[in-house]
KESE-973940 format. One record per residue: residue number from 1; z, x, y of N, C-alpha, C, O in turn; residue in one letter. Coordinates in Angstrom, 1 decimal. Layout:
BEGIN
+-----+--------+--------+--------+--------+--------+--------+--------+--------+--------+--------+--------+--------+--------+
| num |     nz |     nx |     ny |    caz |    cax |    cay |     cz |     cx |     cy |     oz |     ox |     oy | residu |
+-----+--------+--------+--------+--------+--------+--------+--------+--------+--------+--------+--------+--------+--------+
| NUM |      Z |      X |      Y |      Z |      X |      Y |      Z |      X |      Y |      Z |      X |      Y |      A |
...
+-----+--------+--------+--------+--------+--------+--------+--------+--------+--------+--------+--------+--------+--------+
This chain:
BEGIN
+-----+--------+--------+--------+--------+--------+--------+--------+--------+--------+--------+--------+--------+--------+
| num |     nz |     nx |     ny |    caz |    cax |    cay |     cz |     cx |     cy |     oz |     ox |     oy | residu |
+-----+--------+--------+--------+--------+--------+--------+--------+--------+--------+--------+--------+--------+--------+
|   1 | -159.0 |   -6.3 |  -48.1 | -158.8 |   -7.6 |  -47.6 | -159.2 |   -8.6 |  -48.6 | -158.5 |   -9.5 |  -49.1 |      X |
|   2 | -160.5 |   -8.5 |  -48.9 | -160.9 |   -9.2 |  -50.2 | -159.9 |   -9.5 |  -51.4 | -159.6 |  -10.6 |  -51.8 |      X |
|   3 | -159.4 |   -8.3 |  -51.9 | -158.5 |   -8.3 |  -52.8 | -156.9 |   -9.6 |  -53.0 | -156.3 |  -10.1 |  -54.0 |      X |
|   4 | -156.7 |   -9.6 |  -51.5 | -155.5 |  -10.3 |  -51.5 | -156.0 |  -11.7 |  -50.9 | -155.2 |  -12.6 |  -50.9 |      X |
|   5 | -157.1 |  -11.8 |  -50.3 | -157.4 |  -13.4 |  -49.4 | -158.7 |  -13.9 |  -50.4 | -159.3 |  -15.0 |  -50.1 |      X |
|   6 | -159.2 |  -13.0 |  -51.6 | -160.2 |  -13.8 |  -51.8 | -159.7 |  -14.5 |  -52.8 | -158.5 |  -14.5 |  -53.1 |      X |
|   7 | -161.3 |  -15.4 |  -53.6 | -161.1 |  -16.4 |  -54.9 | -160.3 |  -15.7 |  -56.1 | -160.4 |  -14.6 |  -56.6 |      X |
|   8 | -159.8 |  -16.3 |  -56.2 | -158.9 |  -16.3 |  -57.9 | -159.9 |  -16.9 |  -58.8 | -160.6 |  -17.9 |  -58.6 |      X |
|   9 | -159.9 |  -16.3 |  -59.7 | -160.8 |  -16.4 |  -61.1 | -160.1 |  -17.7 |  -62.2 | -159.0 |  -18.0 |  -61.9 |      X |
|  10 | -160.5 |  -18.2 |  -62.8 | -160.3 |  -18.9 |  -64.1 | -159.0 |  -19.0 |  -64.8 | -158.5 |  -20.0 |  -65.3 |      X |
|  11 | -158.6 |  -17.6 |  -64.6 | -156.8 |  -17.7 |  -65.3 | -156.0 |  -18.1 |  -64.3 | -154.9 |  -18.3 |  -64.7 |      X |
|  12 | -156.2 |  -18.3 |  -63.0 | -155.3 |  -18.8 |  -62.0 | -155.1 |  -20.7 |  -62.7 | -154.2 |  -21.4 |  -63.1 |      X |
|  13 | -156.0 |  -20.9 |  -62.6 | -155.7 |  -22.1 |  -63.3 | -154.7 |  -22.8 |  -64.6 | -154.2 |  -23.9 |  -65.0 |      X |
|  14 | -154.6 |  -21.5 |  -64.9 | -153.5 |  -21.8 |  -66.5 | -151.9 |  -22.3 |  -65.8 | -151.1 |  -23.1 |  -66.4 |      X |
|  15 | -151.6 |  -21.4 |  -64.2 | -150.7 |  -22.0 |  -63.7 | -150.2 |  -23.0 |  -63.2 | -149.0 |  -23.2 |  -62.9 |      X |
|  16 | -151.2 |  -23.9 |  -63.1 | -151.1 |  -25.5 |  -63.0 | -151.1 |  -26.1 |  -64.4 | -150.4 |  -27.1 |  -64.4 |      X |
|  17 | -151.6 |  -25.8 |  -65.4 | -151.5 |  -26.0 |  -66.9 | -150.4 |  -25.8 |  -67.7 | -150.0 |  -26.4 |  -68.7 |      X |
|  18 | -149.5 |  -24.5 |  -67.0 | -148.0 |  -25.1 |  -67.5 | -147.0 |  -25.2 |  -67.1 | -145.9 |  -25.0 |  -67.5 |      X |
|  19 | -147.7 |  -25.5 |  -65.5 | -146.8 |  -26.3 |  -64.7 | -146.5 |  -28.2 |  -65.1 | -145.4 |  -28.9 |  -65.1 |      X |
|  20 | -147.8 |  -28.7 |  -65.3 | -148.5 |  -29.9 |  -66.1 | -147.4 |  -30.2 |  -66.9 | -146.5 |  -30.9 |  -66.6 |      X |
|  21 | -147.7 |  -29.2 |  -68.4 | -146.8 |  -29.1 |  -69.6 | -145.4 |  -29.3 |  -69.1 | -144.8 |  -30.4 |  -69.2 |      X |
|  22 | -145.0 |  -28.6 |  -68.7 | -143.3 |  -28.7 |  -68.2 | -143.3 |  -30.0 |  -67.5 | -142.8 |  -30.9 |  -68.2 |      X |
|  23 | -143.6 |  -30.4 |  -66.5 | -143.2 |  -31.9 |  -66.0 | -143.1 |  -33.0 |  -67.5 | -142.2 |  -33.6 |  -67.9 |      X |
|  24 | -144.5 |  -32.9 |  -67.9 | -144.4 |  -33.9 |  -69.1 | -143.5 |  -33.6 |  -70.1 | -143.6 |  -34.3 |  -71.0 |      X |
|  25 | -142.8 |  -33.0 |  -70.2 | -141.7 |  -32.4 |  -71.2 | -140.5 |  -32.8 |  -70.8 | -140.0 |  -33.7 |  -71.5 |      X |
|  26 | -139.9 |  -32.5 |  -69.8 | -139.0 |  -33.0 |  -68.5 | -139.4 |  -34.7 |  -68.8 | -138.7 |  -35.3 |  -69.6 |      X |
|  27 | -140.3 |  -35.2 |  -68.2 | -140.5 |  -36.5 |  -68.3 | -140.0 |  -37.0 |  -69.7 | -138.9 |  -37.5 |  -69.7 |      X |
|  28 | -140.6 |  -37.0 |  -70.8 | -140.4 |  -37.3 |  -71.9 | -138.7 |  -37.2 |  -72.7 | -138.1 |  -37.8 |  -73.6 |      X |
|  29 | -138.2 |  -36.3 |  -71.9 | -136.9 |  -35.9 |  -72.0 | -135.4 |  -36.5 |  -71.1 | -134.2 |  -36.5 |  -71.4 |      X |
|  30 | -136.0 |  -37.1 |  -70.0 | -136.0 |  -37.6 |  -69.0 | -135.6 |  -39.2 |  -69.5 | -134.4 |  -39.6 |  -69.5 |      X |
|  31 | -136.9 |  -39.8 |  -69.8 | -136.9 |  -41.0 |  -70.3 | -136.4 |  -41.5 |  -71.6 | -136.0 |  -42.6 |  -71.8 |      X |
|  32 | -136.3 |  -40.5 |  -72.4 | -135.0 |  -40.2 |  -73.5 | -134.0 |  -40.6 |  -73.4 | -133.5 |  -41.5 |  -74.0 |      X |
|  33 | -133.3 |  -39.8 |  -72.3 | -132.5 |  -39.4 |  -71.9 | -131.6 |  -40.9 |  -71.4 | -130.6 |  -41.3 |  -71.9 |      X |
|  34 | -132.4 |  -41.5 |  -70.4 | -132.0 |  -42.9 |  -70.0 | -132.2 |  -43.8 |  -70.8 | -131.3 |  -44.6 |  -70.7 |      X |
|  35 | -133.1 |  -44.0 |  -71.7 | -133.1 |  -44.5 |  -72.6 | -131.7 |  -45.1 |  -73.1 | -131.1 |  -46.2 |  -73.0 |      X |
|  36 | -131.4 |  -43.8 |  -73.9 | -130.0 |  -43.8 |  -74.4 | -129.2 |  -44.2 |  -74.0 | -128.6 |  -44.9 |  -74.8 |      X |
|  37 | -128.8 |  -44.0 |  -72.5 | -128.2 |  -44.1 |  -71.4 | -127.9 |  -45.6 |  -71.4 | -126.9 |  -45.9 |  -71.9 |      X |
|  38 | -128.6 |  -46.4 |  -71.0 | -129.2 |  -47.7 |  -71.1 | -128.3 |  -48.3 |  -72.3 | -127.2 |  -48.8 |  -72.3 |      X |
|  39 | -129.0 |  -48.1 |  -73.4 | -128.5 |  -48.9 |  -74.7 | -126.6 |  -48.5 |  -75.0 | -125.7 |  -49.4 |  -75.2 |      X |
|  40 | -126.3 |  -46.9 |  -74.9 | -125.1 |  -47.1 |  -75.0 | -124.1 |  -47.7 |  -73.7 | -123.0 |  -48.0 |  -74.1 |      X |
|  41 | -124.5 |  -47.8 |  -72.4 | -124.1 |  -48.4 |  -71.4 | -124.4 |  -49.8 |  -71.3 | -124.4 |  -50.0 |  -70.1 |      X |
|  42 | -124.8 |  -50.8 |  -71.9 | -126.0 |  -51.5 |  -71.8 | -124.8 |  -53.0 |  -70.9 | -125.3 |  -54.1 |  -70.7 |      X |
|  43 | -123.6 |  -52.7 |  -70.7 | -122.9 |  -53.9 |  -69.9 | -122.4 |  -53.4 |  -69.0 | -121.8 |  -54.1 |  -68.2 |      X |
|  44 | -122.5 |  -51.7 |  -68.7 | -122.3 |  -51.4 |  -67.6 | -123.4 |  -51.6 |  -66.2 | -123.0 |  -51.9 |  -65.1 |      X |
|  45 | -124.9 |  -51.2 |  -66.7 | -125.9 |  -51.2 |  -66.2 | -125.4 |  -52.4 |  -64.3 | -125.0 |  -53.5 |  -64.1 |      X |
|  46 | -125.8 |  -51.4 |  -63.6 | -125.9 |  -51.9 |  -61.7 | -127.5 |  -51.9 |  -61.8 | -128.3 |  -51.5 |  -62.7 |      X |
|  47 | -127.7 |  -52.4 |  -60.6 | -128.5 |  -52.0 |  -59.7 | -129.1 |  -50.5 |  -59.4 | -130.1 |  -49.8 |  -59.6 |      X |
|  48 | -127.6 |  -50.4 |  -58.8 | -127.9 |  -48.9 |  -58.4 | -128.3 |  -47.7 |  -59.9 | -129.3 |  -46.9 |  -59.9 |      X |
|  49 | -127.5 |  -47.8 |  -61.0 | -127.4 |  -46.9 |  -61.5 | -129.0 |  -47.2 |  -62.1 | -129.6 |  -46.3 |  -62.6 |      X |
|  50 | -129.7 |  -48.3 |  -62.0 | -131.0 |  -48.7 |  -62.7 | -132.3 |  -48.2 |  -61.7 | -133.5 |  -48.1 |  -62.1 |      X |
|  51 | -131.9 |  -47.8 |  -60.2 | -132.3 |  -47.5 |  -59.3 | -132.8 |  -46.3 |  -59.3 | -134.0 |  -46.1 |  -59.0 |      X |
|  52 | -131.8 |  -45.3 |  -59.8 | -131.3 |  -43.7 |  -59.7 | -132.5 |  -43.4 |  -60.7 | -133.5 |  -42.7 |  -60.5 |      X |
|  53 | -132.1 |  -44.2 |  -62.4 | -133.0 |  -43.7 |  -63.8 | -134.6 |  -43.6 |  -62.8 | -135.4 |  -42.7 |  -62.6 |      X |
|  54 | -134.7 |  -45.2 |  -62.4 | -136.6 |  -45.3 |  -62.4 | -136.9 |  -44.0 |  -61.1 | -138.0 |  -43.4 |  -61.2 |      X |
|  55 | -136.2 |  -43.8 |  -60.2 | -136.2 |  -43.1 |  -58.8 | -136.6 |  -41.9 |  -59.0 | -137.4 |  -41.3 |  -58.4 |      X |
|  56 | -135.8 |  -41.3 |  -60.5 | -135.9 |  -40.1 |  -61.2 | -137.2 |  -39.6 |  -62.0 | -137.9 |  -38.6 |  -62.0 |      X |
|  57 | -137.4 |  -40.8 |  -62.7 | -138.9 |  -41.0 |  -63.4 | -139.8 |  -40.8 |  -62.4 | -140.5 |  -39.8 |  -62.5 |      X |
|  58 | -139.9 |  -41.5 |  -61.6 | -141.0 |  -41.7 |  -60.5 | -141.2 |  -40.3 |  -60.1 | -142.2 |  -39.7 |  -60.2 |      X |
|  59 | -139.9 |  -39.8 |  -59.7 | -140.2 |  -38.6 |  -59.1 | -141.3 |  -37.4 |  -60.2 | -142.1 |  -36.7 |  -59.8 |      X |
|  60 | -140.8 |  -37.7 |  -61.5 | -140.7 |  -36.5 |  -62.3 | -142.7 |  -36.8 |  -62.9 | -143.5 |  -36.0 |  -63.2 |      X |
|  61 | -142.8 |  -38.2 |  -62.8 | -144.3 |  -38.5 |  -63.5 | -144.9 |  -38.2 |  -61.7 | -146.1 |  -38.6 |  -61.7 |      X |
|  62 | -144.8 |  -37.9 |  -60.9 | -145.7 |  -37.5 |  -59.5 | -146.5 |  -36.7 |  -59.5 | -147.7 |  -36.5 |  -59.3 |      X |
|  63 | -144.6 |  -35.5 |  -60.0 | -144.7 |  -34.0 |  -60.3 | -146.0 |  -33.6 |  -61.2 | -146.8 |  -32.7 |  -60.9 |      X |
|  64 | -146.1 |  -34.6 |  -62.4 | -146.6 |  -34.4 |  -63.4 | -148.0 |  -34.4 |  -63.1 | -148.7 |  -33.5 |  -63.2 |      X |
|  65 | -148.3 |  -35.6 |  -62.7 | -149.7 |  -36.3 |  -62.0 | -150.3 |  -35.1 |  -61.1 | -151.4 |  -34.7 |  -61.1 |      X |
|  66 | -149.4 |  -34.8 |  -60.3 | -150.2 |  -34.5 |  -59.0 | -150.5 |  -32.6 |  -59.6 | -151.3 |  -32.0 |  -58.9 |      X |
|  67 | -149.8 |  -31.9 |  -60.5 | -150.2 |  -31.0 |  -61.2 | -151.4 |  -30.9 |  -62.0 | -152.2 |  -30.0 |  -61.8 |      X |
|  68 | -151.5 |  -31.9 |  -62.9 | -152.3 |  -32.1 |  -63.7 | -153.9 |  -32.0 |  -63.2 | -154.8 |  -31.4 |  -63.7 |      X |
|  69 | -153.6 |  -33.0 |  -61.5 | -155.0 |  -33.5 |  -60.8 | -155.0 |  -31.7 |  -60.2 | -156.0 |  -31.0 |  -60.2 |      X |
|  70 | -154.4 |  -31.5 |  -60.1 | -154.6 |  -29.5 |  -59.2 | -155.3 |  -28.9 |  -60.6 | -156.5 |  -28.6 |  -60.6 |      X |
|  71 | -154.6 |  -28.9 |  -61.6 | -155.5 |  -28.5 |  -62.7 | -156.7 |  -28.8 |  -62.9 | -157.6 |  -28.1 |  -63.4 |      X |
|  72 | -156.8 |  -30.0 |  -62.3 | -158.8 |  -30.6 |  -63.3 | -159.6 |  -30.2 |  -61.9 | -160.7 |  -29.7 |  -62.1 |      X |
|  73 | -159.1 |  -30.2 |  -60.8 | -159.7 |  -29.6 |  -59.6 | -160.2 |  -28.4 |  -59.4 | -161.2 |  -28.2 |  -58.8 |      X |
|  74 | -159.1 |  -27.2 |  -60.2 | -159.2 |  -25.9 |  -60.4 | -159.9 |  -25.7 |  -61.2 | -160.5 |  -24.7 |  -60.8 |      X |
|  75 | -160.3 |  -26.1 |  -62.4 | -160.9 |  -25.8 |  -63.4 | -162.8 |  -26.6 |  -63.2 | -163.8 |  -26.2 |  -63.8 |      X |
|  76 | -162.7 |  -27.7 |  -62.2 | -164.4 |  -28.2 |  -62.2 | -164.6 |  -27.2 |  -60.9 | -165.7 |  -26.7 |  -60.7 |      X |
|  77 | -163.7 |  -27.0 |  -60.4 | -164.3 |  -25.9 |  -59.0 | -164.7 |  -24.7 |  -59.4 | -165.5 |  -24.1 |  -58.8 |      X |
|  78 | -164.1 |  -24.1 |  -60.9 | -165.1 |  -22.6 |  -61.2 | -165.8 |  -23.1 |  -62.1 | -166.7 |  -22.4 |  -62.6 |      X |
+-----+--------+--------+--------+--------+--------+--------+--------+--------+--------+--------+--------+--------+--------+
């Protein structure tokens, strides 16, 4: 019983570490991405379509954040 319901050791934590890594990668790629978007569109640009970019971001830096914070959690708790 122990085996399957108890503490996870130190390397369980690496899984939030490149879970972390991948959002910020995504992000950085992300905002690239629109970037671009942006400048070669730059008299098309709505509302909406300026909506969608930041909506995306937000989503993707949460991801990022709220991994990162499971990381530093996991790693001061052992």
């Amino acid at each position: 019983m122990h085996t399957f319901f108890g503490p996870l050791n130190e390397n369980a934590c690496a899984y939030f570490l490149f879970i972390s890594m991948f959002f910020f990668v995504i992000l950085v790629l992300t905002l690239f991405s629109e970037l671009m978007w942006c400048i070669r569109n730059f008299k098309k640009i709505s509302i909406s379509n300026f909506t969608r970019g930041v909506l995306l971001l937000f989503n993707i830096l949460i991801g990022y954040f709220i991994n990162r914070l499971l990381y530093s959690m996991c790693t001061k708790a052992l």
